[in-house]
C-alpha positions in Angstrom: 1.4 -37.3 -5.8 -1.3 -37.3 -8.7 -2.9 -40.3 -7.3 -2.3 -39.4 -3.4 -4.3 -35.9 -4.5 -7.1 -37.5 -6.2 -8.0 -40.3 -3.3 -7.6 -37.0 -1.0 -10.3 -35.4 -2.5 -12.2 -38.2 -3.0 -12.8 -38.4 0.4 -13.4 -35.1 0.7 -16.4 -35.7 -1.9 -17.6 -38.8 0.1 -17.5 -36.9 3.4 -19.4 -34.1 1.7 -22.2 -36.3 1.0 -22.1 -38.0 4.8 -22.6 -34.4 6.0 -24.9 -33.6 3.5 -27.4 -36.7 4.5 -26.9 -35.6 8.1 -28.1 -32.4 7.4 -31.1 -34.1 5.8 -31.8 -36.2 9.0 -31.5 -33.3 11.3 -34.0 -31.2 9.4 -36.2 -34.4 9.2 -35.9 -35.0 13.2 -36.7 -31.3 13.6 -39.9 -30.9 11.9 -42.1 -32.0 15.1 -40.4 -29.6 16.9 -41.3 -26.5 14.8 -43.9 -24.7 13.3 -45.1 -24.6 9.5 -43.3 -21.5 9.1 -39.8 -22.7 10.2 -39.8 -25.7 8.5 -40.4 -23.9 5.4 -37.0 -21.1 6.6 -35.1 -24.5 7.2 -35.6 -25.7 3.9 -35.1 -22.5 2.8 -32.3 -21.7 3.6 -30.3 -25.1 3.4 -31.5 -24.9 -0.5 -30.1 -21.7 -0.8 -26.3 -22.8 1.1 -26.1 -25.6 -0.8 -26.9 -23.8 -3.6 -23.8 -21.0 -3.2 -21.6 -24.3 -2.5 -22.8 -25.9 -6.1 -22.2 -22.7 -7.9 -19.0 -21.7 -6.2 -18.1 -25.3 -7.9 -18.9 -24.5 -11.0 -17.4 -21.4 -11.0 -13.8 -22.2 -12.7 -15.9 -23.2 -15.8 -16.7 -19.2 -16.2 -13.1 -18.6 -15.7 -11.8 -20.7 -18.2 -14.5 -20.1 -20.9 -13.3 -16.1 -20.9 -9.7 -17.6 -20.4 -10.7 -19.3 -23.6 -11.6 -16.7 -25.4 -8.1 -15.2 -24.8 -6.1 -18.2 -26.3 -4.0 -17.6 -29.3 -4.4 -13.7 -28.5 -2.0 -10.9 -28.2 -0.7 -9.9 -25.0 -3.4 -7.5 -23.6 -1.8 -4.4 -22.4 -3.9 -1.5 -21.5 -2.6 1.8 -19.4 -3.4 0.9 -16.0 -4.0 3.6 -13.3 -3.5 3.1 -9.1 -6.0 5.1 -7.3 -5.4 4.6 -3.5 -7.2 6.9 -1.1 -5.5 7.3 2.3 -6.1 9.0 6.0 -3.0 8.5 8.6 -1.9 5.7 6.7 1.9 6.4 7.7 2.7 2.5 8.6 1.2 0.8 5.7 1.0 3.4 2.7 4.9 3.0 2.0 4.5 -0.9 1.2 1.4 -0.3 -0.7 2.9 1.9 -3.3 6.2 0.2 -3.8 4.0 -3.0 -4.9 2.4 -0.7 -7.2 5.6 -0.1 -9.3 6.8 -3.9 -8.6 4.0 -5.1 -10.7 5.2 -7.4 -13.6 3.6 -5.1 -16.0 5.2 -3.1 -18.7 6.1 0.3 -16.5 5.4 3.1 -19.1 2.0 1.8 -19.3 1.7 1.8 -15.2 0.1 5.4 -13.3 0.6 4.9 -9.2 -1.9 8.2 -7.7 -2.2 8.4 -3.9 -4.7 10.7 -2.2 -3.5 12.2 1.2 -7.1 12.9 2.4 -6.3 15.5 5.4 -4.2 13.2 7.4 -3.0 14.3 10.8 -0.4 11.0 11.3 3.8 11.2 9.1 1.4 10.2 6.2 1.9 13.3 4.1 5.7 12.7 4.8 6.2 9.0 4.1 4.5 9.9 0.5 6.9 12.8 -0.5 10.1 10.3 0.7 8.0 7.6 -1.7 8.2 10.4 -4.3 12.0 10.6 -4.2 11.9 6.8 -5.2 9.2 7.1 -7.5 9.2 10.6 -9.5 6.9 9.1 -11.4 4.5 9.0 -8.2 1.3 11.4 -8.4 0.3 12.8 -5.0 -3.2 15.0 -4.3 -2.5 16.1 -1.3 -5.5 18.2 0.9 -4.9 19.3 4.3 -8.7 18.8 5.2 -10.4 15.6 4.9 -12.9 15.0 2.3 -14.0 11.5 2.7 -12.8 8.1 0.7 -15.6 8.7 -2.0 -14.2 12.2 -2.4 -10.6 11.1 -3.0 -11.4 8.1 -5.1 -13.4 10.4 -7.8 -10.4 12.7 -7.7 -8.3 9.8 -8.3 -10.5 8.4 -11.0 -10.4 11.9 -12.7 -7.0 12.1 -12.6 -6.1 9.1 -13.9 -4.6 8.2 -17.5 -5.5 4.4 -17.3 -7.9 2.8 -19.2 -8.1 0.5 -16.4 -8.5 1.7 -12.5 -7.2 -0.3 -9.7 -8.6 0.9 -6.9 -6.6 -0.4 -3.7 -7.1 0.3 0.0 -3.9 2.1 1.8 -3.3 -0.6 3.7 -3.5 -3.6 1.1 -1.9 -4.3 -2.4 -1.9 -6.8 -5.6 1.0 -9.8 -5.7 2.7 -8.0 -8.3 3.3 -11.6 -10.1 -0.4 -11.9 -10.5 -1.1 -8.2 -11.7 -1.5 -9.5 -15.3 -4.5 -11.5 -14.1 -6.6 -8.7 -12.7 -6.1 -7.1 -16.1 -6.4 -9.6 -18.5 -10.3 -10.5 -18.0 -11.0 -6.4 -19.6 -10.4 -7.9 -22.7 -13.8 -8.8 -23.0 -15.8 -5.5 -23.8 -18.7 -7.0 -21.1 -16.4 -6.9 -18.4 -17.0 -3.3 -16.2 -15.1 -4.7 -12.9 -12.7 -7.2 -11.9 -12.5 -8.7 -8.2 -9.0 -10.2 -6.9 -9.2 -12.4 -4.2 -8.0 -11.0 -0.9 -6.3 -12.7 2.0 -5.4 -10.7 5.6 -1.9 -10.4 5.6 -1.5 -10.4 9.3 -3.4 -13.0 9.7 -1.3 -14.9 12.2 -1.5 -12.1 14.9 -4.0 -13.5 17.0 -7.2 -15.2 17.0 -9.5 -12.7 15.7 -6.8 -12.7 12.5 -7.0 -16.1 12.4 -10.9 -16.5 11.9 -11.1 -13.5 9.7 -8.4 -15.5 7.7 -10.7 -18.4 7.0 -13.7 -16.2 6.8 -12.0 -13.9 3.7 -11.6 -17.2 2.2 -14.8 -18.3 2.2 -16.2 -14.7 1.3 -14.4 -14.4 -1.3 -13.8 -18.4 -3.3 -17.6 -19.3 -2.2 -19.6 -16.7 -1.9 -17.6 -14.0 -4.8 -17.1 -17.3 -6.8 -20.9 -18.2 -6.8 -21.6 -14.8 -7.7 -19.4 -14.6 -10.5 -20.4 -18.2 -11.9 -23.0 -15.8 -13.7 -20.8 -12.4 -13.5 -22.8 -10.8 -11.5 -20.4 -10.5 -8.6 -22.7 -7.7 -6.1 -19.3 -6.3 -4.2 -15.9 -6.0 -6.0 -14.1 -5.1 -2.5 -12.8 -1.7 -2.3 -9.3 -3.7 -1.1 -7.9 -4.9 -4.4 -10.8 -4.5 -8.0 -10.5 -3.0 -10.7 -12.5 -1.2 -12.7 -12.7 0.4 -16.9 -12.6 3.7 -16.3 -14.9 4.6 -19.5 -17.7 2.9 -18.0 -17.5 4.3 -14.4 -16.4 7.7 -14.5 -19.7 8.9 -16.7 -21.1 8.0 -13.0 -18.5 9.3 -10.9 -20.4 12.0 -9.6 -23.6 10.1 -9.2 -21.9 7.8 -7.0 -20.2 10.6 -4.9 -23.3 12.6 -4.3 -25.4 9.3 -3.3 -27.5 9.8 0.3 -29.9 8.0 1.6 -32.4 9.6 4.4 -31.4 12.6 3.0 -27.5 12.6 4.3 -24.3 11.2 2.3 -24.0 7.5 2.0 -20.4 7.5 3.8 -19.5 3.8 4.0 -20.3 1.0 1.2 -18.7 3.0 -1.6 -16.8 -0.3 -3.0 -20.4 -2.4 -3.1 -22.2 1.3 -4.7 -20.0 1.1 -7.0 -20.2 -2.4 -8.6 -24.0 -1.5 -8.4 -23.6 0.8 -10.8 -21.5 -1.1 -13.4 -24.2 -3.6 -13.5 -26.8 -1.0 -13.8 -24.9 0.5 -16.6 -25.5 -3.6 -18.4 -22.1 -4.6 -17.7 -20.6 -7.8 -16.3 -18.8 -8.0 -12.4 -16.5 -10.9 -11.8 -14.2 -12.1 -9.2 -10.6 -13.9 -10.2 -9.0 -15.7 -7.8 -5.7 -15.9 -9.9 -5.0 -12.2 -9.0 -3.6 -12.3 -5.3 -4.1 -9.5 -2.9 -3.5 -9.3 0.4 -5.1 -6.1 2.9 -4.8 -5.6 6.6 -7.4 -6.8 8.7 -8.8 -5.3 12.3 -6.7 -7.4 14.7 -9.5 -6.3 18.3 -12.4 -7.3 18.4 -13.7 -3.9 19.2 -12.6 -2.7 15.5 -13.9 -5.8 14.1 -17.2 -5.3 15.4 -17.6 -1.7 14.0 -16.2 -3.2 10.8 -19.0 -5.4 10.8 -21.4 -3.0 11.5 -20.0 -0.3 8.5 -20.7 -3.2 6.0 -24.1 -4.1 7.3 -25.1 -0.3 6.7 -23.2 -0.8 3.2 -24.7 -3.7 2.8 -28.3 -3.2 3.3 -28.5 0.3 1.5 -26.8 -0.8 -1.5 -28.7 -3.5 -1.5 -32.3 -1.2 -1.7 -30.7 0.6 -4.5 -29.5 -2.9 -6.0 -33.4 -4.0 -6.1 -34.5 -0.9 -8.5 -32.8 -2.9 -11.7 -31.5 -6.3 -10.6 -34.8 -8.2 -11.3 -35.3 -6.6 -14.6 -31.7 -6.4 -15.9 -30.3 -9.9 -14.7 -33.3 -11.6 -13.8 -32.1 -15.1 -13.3 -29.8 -14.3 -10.7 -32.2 -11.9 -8.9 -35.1 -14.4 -8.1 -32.8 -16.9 -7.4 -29.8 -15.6 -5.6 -30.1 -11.8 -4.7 -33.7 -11.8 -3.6 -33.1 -15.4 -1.5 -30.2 -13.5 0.1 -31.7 -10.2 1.2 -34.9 -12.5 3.3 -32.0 -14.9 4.5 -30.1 -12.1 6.1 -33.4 -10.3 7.1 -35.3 -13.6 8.8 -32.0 -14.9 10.2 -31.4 -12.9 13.6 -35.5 -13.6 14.3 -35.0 -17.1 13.7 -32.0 -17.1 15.8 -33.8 -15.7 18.7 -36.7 -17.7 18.1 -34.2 -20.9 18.3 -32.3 -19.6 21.3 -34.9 -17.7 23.5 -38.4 -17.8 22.5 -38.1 -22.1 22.1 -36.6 -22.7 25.0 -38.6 -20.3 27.5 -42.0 -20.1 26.1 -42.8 -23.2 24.1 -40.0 -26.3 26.0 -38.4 -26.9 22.7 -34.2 -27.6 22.3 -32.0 -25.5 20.3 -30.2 -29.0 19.6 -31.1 -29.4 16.3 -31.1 -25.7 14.9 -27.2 -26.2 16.6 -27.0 -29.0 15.2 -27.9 -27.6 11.5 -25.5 -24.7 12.0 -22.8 -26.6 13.2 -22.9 -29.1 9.5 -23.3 -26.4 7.1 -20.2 -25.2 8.6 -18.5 -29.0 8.4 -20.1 -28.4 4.6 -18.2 -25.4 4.0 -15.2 -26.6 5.7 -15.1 -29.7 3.2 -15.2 -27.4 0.3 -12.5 -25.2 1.6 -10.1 -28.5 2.0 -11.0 -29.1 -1.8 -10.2 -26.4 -3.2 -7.3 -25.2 -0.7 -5.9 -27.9 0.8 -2.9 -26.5 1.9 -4.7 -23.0 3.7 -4.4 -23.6 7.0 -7.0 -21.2 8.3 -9.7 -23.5 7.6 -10.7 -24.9 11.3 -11.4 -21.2 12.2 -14.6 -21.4 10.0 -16.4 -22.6 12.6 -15.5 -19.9 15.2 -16.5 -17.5 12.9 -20.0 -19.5 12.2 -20.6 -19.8 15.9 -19.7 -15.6 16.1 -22.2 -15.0 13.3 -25.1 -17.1 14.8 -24.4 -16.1 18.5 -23.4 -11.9 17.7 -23.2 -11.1 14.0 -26.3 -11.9 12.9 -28.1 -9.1 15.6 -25.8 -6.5 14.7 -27.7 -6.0 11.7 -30.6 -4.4 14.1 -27.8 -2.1 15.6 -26.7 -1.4 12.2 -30.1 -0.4 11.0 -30.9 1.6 13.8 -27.7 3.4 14.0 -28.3 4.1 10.0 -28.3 7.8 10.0 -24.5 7.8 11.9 -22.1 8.4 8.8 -19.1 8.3 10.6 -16.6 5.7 9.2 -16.4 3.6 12.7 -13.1 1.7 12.5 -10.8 5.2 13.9 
């Protein structure tokens, strides 16, 4: 099996660097077909993929050195609090909480608090039931709806913990992997911990399916590259954790946050891990904690997903720029700064490719196709490396072709729909 595994991913490795030379050559047939500027963009941002890819490699090595540290060390143990906001929540909530208490974890030391934030659904019944089963459950319960950032501060000011999982109503930890969330606090530098998140229903159709593989690849490339230097820019407001001595000095900084003058509404997860690096301490993402969340299965609630973290997204990532290039420099130039014009130039490139080449100037859209299409076989061959036995791997290409075609313009609608607070996915 050893050796059947180890020819497997050498070819893996040597089909990498086929695609990788093809990539080359297309950008090298391309270059008389485009102006100064775009060749520049193409190099650009093929440099900056590849470079995600290389650090998402490496990123095991981070892992292991705090892993390291550990060996030979007491069991680390510190009270742990569950802070999980909710709104009409009535067919999820239930499972949620019972893998709260099912965590392999030492249960005295273990705090489960839900936040009924006004909802109009069984919600506020299916909690007091959970109560009977857990009297050790902690309900806030308002009858008028506050907001998520309102019921996570109360959450995080009524908690016990030392630690502060903060879970989504609708997603929840592998209770056999708890442990792994918590052990990387051990090292004072560590403000937040990310688990990595798969959809649980992701077999229920095809949109499932493609968010399946693209949570993957969020969260083992582009949360793995990040926390190769443990600067990880989003611990997901589905499954992270968070020392509460660190964050709750700021709770009511974060709560109060607006930009245009009104409440920041959506983005509170990213805001968040914004301010625990601001603070000086380290973000990191651990793909040995399990989680698993519920996805939007239509494509109409995936699209005003999509659109809720591109408003996240680029506010947080304004307030990110006021410290990032003076507290973590390296990682600013080179990463945050490359990703903020890549994002920016991409839907003008796009339609430049697709629209203005073709009508106006005669030119194909072959090779910037052609481009897309192997950075996605790139990705793909990293995926099989690392999880060769997730089958939601083919699906990264339907969600590449989504994001070039669709996703990539929503960021306009986004932006221009900025001063609209209102959550989007109800």
């Amino acid at each position: 099996m050893a050796i059947k595994n180890g020819i497997y991913r050498f070819a893996l490795i040597f089909l990498g660097g086929i695609v990788l030379g093809l990539i080359v050559y297309v950008k090298s047939k391309s270059v008389r077909d485009i102006s100064l500027f775009l060749l520049i963009y193409t190099i650009f941002i093929t440099t900056f993929e590849l470079s995600r890819l290389i650090s998402a490699i490496f990123y095991h090595r981070s892992l292991r050195a705090i892993r390291k540290a550990n060996e030979g060390a007491a069991p680390y143990e510190p009270t742990v609090s569950f802070v999980i906001p909710c709104k009409n929540e009535e067919a999820t909530i239930h499972k949620t909480i019972i893998k709260c208490f099912e965590a392999e974890y030492p249960k005295e030391k273990l705090e489960v608090i839900v936040i009924n934030d006004g909802s109009t659904d069984r919600t506020g019944e299916v909690l007091y039931r959970m109560q009977e089963r857990y009297p050790e459950l902690k309900i806030i319960d308002w009858k008028v709806n506050q907001g998520k950032r309102h019921g996570m501060t109360a959450g995080f000011n009524e908690a016990k913990g030392e630690i502060v999982v903060q879970l989504d109503s609708d997603s929840y930890i592998v209770p056999e992997t708890f442990r792994k969330l918590i052990e990387p606090f051990r090292n004072p530098e560590i403000g937040a911990v990310c688990a990595h998140a798969d959809p649980e229903n992701a077999d229920e159709n095809l949109i499932t399916r493609m968010q399946a593989g693209y949570y993957f690849m969020s969260f083992r490339i582009l949360k793995a590259a990040e926390s190769s230097f443990m600067t990880v820019f989003c611990c997901s407001g589905c499954s992270s954790a968070y020392r509460k001595s660190v964050v709750l000095p700021i709770m009511n900084t974060w709560l109060h946050e607006k930009f245009l003058g009104l409440p920041v509404t959506w983005g509170d997860d990213r805001a968040l891990t914004n301010w625990v690096l601001k603070l000086g301490y380290r973000t990191i993402y651990t793909d040995d904690a399990k989680a698993y969340t519920i996805c939007p299965n239509s494509l109409r609630v995936f699209l005003k997903q999509q659109v809720r973290w591109k408003k996240g997204w680029f506010v947080n990532s304004l307030f990110a720029s006021k410290f990032v290039y003076r507290k973590y420099p390296f990682v600013g130039f080179t990463y945050f700064l490359p990703l903020i014009i890549v994002t920016l130039l991409t839907p003008f490139m796009a339609a430049k490719a697709f629209v203005y080449g073709p009508l106006v100037l005669g030119h194909s859209p072959i090779y910037y196709l052609l481009g897309v299409f192997l950075v996605a076989v790139l990705i793909t061959i990293f995926y099989r490396y690392v999880a060769p036995q997730n089958k939601y791997w083919k699906y990264v290409f339907l969600w590449s072709a989504i994001n070039t075609f669709l996703l990539s313009f929503i960021l306009f609608y986004a932006l221009a729909r900025l001063k609209d607070r209102r959550w989007g996915t109800r």
